[in-house]
SEBA-609041 format. One record per residue: y, z, x of N, C-alpha, C in turn; residue number from 1. Coordinates in nm, 4 decimals. Example, Ala and Ser with C-alpha at 12.3 -4.5 7.8 and 13.67 -1.06 7.14 Angstrom:
<rs>
<<-0.5690 0.7800 1.3190> <-0.4500 0.7800 1.2300> <-0.3300 0.7800 1.3200> 1>
<<-0.2250 0.7080 1.2850> <-0.1060 0.7140 1.3670> <0.0030 0.7870 1.2900> 2>
</rs>
This chain:
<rs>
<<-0.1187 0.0000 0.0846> <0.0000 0.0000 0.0000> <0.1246 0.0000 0.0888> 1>
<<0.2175 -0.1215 0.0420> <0.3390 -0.1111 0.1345> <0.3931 -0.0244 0.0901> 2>
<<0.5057 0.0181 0.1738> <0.6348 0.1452 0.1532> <0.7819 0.0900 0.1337> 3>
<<0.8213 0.0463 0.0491> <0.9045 -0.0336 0.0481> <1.0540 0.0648 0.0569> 4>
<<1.1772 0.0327 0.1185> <1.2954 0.0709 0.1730> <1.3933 0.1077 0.0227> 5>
<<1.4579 0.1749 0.0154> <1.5545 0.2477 -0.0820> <1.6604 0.1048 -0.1050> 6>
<<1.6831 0.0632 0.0054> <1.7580 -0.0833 -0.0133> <1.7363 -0.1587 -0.0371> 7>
<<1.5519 -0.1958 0.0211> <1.4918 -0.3220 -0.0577> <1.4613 -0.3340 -0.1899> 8>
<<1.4303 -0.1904 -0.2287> <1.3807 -0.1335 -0.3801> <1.5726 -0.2212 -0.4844> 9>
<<1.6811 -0.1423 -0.4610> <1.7865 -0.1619 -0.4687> <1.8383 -0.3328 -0.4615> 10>
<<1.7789 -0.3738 -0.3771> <1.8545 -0.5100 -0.3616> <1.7685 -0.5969 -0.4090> 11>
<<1.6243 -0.5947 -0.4582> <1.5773 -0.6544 -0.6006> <1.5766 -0.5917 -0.7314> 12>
<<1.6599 -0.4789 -0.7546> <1.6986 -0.4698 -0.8719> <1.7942 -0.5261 -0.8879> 13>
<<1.8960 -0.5342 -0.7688> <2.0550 -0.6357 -0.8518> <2.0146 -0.7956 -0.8633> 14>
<<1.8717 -0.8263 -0.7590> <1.8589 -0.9463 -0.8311> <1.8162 -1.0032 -0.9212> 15>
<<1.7455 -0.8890 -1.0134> <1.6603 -0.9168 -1.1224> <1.7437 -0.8761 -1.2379> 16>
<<1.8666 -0.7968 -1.2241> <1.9820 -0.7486 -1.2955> <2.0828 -0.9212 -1.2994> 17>
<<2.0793 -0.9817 -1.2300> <2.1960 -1.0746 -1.2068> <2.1808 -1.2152 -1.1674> 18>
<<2.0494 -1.2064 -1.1460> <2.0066 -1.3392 -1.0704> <1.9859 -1.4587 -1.1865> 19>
<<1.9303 -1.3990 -1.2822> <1.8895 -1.5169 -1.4069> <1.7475 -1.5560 -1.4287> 20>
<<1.7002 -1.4990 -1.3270> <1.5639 -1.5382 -1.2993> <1.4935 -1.4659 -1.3730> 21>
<<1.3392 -1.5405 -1.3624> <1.2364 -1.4020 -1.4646> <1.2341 -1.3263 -1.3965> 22>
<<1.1437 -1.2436 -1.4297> <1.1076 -1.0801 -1.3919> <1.0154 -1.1272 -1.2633> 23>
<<0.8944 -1.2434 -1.3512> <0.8025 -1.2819 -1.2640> <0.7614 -1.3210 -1.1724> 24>
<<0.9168 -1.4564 -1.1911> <0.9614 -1.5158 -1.0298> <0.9814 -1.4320 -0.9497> 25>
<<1.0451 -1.3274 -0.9600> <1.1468 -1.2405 -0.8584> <1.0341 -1.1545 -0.8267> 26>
<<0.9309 -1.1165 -0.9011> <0.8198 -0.9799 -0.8281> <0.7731 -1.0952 -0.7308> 27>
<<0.7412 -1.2232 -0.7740> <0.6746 -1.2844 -0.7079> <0.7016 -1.3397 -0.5530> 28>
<<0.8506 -1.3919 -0.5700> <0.9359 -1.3850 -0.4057> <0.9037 -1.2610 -0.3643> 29>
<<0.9597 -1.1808 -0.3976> <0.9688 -1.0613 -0.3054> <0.8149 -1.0028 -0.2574> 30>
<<0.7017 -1.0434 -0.3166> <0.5976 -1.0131 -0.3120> <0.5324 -0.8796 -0.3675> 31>
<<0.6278 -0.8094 -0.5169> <0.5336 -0.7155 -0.5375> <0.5406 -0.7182 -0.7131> 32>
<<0.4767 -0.6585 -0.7453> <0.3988 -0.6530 -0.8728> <0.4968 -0.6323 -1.0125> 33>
<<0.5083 -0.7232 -1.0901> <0.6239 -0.7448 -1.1814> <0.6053 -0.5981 -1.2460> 34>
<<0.5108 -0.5094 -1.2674> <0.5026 -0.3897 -1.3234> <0.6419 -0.2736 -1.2398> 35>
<<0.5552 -0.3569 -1.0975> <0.6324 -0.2422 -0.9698> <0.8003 -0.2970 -0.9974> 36>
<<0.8626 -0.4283 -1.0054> <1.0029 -0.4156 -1.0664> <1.0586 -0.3747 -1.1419> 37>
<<0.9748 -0.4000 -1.2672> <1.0553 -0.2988 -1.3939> <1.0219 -0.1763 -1.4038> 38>
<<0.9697 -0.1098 -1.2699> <0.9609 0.0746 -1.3092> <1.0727 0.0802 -1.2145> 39>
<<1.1532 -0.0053 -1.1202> <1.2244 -0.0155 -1.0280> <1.3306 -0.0300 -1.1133> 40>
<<1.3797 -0.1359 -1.1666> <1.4823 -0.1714 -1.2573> <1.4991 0.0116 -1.3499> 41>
<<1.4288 0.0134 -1.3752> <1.4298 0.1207 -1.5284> <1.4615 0.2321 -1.4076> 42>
<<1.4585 0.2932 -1.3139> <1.4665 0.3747 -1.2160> <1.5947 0.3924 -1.1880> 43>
<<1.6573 0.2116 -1.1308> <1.7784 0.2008 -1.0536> <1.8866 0.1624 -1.1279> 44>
<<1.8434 0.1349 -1.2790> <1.9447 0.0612 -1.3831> <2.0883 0.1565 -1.3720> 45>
<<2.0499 0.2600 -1.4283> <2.1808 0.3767 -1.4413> <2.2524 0.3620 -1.3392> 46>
<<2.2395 0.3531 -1.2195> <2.3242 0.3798 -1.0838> <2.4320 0.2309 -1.1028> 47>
<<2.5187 0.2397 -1.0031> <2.5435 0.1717 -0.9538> <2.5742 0.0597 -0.9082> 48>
<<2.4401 -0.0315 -0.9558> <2.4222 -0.1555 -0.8380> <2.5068 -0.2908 -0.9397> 49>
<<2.5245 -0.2806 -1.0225> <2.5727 -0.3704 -1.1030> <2.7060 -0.3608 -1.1514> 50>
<<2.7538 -0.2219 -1.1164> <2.8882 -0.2001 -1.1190> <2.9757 -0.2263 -1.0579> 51>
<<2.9413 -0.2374 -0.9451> <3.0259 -0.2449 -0.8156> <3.0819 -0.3961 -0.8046> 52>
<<3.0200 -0.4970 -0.8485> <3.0375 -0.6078 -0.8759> <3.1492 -0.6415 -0.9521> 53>
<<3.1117 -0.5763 -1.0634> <3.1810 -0.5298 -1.1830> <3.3307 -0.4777 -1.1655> 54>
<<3.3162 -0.4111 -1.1226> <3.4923 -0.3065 -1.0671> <3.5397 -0.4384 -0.9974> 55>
<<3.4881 -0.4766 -0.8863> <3.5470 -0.5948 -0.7954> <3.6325 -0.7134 -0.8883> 56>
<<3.5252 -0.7359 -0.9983> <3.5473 -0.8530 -1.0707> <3.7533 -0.8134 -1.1787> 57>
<<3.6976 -0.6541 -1.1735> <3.7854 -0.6447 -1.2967> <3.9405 -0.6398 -1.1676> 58>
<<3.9116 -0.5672 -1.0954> <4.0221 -0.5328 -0.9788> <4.0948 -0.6881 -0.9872> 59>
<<4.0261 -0.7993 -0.8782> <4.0219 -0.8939 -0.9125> <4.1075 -0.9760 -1.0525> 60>
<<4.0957 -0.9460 -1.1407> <4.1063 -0.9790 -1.2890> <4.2772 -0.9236 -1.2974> 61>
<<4.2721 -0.8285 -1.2597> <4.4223 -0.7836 -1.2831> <4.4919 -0.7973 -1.1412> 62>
<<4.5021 -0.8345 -1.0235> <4.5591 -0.9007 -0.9719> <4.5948 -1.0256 -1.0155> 63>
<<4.5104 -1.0972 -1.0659> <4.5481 -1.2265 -1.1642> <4.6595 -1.2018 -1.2341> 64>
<<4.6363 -1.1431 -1.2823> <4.7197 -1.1337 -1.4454> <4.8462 -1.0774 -1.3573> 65>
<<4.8677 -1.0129 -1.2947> <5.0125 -0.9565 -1.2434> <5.0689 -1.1111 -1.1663> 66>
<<4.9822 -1.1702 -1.0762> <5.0241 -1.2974 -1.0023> <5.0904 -1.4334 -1.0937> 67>
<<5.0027 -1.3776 -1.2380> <5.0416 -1.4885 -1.3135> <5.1441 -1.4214 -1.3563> 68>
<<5.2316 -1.3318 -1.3961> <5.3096 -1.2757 -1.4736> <5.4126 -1.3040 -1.4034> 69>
<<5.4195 -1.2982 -1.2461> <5.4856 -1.3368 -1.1839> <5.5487 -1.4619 -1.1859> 70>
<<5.4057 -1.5411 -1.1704> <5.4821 -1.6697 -1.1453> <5.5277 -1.7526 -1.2572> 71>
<<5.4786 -1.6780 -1.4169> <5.5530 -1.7190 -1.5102> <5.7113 -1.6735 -1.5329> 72>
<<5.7359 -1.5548 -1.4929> <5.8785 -1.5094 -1.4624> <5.9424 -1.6255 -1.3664> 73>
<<5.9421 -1.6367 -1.2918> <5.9496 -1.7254 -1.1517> <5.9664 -1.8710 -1.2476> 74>
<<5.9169 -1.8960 -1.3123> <5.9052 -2.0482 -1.3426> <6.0435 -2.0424 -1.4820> 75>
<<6.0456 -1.9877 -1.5075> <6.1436 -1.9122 -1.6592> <6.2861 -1.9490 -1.6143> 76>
<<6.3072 -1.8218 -1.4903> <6.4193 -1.8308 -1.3914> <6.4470 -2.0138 -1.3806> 77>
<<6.3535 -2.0766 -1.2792> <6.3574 -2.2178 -1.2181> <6.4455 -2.2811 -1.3498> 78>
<<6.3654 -2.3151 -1.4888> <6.3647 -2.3613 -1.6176> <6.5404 -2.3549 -1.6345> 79>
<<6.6223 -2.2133 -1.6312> <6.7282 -2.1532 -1.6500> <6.8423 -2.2053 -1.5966> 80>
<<6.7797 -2.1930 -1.4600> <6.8916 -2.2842 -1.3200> <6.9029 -2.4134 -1.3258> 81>
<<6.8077 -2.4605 -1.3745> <6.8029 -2.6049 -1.3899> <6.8924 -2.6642 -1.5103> 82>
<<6.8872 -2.5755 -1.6439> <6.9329 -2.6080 -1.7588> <7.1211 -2.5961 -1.6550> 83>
<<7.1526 -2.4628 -1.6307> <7.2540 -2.4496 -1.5962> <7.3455 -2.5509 -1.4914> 84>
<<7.2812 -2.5388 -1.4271> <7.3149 -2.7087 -1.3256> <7.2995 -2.7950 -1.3967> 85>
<<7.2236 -2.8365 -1.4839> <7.2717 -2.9624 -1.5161> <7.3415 -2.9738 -1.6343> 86>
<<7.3884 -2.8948 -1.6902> <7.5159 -2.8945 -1.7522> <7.6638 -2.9014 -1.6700> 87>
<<7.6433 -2.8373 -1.5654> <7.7716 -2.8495 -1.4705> <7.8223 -2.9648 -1.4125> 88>
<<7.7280 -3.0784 -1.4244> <7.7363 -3.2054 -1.3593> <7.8840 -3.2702 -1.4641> 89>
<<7.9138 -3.3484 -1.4392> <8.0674 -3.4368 -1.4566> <8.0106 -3.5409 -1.5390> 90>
</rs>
């Protein structure tokens, strides 16, 4: 019986959490027993491993939204100056 690593255990649950793949494929790459993943999955689900992704994505997500807020302000202004100048023309 192999002894498999806290990380390896871990880093085929986020791929069987995220990957898209079956259960079956993925026991089957990794080489262990689709039973032995989903007592793994059901083990490691609660933690962590899918969150972290998650936070990144949302962090991520609202830098957006401030960059865009920006550069819709920014473009408003441009819109403004432009109207104004070209009324000033002769």
């Amino acid at each position: 019986m192999v002894k498999h690593s806290e990380e390896f255990k871990q880093e085929a649950v986020r791929i069987a959490l995220t990957s898209g793949l079956s259960r079956e494929r993925i026991a089957s790459d990794l080489g262990v027993g689709k039973s032995t993943l989903n007592k793994w999955v059901s083990y490691y689900r609660p933690s962590d491993l899918v969150a972290a992704p998650q936070a990144d994505l949302a962090r991520e997500n609202e830098r957006l939204r401030l960059e865009n807020r920006v550069l819709r302000e920014e473009r408003e202004i441009l819109k403004k100056a432009t109207q104004f100048f070209a009324s000033q023309r002769p």
